[in-house]
PyMOL Python script that loads the backbone (N, CA, C, O; Angstrom):
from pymol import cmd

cmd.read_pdbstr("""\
ATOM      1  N   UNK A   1       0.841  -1.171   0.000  1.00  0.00           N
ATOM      2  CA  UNK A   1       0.000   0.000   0.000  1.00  0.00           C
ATOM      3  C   UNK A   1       0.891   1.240   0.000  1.00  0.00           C
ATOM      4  O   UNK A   1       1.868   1.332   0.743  1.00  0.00           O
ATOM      5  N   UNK A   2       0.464   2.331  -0.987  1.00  0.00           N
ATOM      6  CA  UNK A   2       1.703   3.936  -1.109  1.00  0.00           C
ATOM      7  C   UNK A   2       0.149   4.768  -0.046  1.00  0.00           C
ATOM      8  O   UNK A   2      -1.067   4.743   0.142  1.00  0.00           O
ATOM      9  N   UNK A   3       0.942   5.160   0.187  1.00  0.00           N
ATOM     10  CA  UNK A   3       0.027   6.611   1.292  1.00  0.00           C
ATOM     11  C   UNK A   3       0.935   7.744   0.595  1.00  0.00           C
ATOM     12  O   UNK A   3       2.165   7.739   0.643  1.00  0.00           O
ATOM     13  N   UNK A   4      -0.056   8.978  -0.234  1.00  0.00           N
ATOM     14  CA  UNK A   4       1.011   9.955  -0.863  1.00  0.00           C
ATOM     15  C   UNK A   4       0.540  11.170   0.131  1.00  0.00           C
ATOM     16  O   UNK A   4      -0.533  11.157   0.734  1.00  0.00           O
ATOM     17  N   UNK A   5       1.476  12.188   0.205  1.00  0.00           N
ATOM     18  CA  UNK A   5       1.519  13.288   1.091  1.00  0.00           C
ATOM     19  C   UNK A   5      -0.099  14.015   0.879  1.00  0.00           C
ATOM     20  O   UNK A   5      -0.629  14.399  -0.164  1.00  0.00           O
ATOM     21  N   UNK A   6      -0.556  14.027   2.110  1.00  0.00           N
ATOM     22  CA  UNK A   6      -2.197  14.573   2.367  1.00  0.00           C
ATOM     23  C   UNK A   6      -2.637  13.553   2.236  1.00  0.00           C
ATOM     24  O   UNK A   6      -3.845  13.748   2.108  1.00  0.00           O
ATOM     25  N   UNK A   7      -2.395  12.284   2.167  1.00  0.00           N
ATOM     26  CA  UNK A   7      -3.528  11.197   2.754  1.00  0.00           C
ATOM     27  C   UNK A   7      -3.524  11.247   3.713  1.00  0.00           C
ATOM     28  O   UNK A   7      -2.709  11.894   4.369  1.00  0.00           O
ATOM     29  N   UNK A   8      -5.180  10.037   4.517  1.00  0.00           N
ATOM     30  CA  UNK A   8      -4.983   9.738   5.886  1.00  0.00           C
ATOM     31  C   UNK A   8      -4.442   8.655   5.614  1.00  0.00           C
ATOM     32  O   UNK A   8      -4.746   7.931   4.666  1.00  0.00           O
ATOM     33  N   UNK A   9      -3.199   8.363   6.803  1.00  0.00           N
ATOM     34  CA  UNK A   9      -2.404   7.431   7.032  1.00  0.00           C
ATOM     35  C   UNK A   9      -3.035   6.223   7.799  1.00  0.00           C
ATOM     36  O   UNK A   9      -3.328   6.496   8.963  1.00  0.00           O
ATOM     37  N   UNK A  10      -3.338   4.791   7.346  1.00  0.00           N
ATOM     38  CA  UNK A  10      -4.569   3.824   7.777  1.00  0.00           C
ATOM     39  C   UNK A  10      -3.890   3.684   9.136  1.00  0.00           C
ATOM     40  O   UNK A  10      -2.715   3.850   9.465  1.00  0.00           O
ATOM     41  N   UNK A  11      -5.239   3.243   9.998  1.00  0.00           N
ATOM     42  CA  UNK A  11      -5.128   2.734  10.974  1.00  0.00           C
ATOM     43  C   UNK A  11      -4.376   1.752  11.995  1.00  0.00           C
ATOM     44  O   UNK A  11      -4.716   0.583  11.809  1.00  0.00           O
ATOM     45  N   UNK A  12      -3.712   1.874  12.728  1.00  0.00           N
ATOM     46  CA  UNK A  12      -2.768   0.868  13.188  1.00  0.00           C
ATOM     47  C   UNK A  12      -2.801   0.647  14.565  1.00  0.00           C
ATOM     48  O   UNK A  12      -3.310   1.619  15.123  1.00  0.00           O
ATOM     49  N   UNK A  13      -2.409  -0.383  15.475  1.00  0.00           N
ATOM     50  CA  UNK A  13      -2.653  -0.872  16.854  1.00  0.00           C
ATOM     51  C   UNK A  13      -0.834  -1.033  16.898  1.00  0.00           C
ATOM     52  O   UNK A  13      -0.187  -1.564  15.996  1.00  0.00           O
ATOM     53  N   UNK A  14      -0.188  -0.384  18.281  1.00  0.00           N
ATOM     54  CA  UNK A  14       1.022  -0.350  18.475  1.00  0.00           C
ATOM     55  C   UNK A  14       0.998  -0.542  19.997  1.00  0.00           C
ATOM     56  O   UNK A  14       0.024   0.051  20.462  1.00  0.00           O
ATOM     57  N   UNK A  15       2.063  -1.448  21.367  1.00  0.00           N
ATOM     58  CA  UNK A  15       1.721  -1.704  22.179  1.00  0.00           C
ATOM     59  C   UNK A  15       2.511   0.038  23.060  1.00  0.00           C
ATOM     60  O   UNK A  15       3.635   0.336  22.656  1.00  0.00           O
ATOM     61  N   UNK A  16       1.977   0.825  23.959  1.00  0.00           N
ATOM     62  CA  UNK A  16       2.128   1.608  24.507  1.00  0.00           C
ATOM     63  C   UNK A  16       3.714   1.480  25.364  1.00  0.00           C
ATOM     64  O   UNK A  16       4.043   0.418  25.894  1.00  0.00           O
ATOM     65  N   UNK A  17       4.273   2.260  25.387  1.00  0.00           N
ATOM     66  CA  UNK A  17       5.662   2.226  26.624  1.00  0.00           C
ATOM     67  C   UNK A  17       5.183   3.068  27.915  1.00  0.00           C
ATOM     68  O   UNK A  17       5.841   2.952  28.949  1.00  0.00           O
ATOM     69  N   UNK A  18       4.295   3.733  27.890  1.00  0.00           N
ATOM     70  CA  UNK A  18       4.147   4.435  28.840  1.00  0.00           C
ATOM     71  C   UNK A  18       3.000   3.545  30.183  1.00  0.00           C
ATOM     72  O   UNK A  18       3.106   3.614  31.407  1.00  0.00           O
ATOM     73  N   UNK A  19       2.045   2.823  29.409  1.00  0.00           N
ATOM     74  CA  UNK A  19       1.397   2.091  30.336  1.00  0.00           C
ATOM     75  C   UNK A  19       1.298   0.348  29.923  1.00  0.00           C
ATOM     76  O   UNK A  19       0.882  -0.134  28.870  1.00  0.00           O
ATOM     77  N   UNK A  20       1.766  -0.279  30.989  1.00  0.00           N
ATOM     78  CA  UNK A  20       2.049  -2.048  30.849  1.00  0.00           C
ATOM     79  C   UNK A  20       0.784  -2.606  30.302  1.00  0.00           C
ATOM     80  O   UNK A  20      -0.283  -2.176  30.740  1.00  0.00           O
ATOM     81  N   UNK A  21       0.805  -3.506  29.403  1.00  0.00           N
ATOM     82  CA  UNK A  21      -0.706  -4.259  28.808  1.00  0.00           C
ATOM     83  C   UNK A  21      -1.591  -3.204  28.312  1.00  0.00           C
ATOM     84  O   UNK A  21      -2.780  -3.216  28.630  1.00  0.00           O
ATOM     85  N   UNK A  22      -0.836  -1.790  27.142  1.00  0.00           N
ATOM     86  CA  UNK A  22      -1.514  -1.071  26.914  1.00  0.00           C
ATOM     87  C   UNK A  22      -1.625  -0.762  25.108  1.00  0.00           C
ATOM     88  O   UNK A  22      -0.577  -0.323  24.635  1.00  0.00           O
ATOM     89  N   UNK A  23      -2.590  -0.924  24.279  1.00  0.00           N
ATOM     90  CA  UNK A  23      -2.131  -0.697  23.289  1.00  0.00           C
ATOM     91  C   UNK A  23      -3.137   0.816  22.792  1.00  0.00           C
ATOM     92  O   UNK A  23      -4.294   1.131  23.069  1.00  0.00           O
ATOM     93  N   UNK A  24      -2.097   1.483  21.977  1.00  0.00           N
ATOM     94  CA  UNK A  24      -2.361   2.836  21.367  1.00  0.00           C
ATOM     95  C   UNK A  24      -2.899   2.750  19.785  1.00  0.00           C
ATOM     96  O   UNK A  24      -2.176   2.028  19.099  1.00  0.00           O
ATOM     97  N   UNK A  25      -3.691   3.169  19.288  1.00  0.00           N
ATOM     98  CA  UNK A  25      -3.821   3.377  17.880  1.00  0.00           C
ATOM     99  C   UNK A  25      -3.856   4.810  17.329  1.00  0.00           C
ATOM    100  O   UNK A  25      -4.013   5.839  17.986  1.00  0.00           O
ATOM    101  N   UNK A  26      -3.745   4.734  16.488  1.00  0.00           N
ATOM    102  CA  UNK A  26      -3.423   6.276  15.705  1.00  0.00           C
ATOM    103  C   UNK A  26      -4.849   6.603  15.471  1.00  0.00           C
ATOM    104  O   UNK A  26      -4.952   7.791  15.168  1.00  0.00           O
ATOM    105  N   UNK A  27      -5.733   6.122  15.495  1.00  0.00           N
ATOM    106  CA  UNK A  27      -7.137   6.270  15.198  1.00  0.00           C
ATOM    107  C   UNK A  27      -7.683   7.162  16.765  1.00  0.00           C
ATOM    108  O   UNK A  27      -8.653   7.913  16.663  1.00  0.00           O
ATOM    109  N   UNK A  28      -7.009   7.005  18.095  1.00  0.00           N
ATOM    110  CA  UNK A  28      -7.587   7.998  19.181  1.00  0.00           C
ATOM    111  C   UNK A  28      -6.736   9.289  19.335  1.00  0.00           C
ATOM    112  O   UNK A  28      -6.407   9.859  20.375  1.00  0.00           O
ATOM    113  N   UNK A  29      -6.475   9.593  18.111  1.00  0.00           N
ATOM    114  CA  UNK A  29      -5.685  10.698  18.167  1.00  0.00           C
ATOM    115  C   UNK A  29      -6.224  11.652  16.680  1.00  0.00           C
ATOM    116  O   UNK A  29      -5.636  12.670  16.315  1.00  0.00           O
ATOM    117  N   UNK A  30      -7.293  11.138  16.053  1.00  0.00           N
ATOM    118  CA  UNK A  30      -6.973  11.617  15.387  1.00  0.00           C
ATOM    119  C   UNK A  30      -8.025  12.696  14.928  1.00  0.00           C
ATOM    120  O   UNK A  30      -8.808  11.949  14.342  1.00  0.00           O
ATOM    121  N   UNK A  31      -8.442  13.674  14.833  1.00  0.00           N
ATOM    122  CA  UNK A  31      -8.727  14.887  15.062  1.00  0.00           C
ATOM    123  C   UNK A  31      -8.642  15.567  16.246  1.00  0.00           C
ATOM    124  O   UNK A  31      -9.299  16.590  16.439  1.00  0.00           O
ATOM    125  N   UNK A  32      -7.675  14.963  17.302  1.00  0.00           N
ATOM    126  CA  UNK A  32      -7.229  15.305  18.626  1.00  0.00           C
ATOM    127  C   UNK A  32      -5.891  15.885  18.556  1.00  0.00           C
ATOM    128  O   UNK A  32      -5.992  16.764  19.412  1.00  0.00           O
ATOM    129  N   UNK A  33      -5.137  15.939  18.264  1.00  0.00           N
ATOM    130  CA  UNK A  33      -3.523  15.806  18.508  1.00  0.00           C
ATOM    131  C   UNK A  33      -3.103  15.822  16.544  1.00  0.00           C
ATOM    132  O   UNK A  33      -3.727  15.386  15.576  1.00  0.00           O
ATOM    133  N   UNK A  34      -2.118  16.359  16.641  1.00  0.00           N
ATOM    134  CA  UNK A  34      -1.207  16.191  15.627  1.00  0.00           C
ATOM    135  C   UNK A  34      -0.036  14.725  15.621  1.00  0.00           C
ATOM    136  O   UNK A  34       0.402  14.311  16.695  1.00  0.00           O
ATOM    137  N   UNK A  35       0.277  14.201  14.565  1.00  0.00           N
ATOM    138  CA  UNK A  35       0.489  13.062  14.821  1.00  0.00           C
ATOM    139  C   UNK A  35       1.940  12.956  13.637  1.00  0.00           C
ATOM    140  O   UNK A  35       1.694  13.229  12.462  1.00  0.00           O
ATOM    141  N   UNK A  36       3.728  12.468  14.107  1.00  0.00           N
ATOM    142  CA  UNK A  36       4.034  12.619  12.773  1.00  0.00           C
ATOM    143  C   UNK A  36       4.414  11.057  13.167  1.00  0.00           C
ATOM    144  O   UNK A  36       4.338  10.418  14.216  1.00  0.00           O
ATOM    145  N   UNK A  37       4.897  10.718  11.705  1.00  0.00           N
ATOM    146  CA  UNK A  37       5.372   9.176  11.800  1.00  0.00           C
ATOM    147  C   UNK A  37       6.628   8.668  10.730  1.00  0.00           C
ATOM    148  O   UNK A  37       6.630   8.014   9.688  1.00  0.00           O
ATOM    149  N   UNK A  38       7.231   9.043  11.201  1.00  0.00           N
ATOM    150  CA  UNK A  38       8.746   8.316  10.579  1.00  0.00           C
ATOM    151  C   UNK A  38       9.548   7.714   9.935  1.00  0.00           C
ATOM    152  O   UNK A  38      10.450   8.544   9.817  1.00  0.00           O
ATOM    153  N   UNK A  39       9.899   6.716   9.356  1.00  0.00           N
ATOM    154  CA  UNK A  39      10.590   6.102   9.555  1.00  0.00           C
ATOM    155  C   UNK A  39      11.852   6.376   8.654  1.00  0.00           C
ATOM    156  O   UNK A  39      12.240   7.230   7.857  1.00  0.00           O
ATOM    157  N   UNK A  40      12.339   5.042   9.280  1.00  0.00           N
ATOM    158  CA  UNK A  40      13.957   5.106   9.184  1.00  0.00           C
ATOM    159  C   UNK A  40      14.577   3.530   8.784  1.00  0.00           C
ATOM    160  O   UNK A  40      15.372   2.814   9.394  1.00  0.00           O
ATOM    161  N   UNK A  41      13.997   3.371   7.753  1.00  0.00           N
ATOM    162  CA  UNK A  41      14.598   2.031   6.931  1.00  0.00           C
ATOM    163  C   UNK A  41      16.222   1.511   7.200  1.00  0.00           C
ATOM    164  O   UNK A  41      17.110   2.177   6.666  1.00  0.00           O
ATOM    165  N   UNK A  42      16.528   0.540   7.876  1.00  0.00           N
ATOM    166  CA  UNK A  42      17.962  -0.116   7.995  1.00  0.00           C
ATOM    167  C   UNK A  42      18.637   0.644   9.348  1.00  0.00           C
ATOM    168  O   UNK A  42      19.769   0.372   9.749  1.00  0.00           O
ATOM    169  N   UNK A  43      17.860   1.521   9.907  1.00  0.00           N
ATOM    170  CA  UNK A  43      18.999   2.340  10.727  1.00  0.00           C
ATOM    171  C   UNK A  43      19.212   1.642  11.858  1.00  0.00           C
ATOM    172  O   UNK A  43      19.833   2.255  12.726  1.00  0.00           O
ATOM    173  N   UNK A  44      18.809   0.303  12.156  1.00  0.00           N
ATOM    174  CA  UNK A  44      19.411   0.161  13.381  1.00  0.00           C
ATOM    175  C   UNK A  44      20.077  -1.624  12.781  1.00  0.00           C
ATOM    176  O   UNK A  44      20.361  -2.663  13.376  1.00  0.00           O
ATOM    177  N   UNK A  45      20.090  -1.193  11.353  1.00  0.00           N
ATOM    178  CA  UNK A  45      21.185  -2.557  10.930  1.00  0.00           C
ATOM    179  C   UNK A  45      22.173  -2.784  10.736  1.00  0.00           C
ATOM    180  O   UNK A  45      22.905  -1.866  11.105  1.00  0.00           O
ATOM    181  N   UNK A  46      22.858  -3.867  10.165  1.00  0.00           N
ATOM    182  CA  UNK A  46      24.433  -3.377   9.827  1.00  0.00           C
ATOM    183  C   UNK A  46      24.668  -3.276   8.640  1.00  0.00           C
ATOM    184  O   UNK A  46      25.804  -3.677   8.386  1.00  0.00           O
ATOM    185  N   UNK A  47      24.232  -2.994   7.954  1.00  0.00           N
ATOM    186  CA  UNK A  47      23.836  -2.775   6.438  1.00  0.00           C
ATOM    187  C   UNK A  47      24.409  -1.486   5.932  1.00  0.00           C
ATOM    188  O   UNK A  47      24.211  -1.137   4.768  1.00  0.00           O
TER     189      UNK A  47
END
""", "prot")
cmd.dss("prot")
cmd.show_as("cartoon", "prot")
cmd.util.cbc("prot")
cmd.orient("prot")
């Protein structure tokens, strides 16, 4: 799936660090909060 700049970015379930047995989705944030999302392909490889 491509998501191009000004789409909404689909829905996802990620487990929380801040509270134990907690999971977050981008979906309760979203006309709440601004939201950015990242990534960073290979950066924590040895590649």
């Amino acid at each position: 799936m491509t998501v191009a700049v000004g789409d909404l970015a689909p829905d996802f379930e990620l487990a929380s660090h801040l509270a134990k047995d907690k999971k977050i989705r981008l979906s309760d944030f979203r006309g709440r909060k601004n939201v950015l999302i990242a990534f960073y392909p290979l950066a924590w490889t040895a590649v």
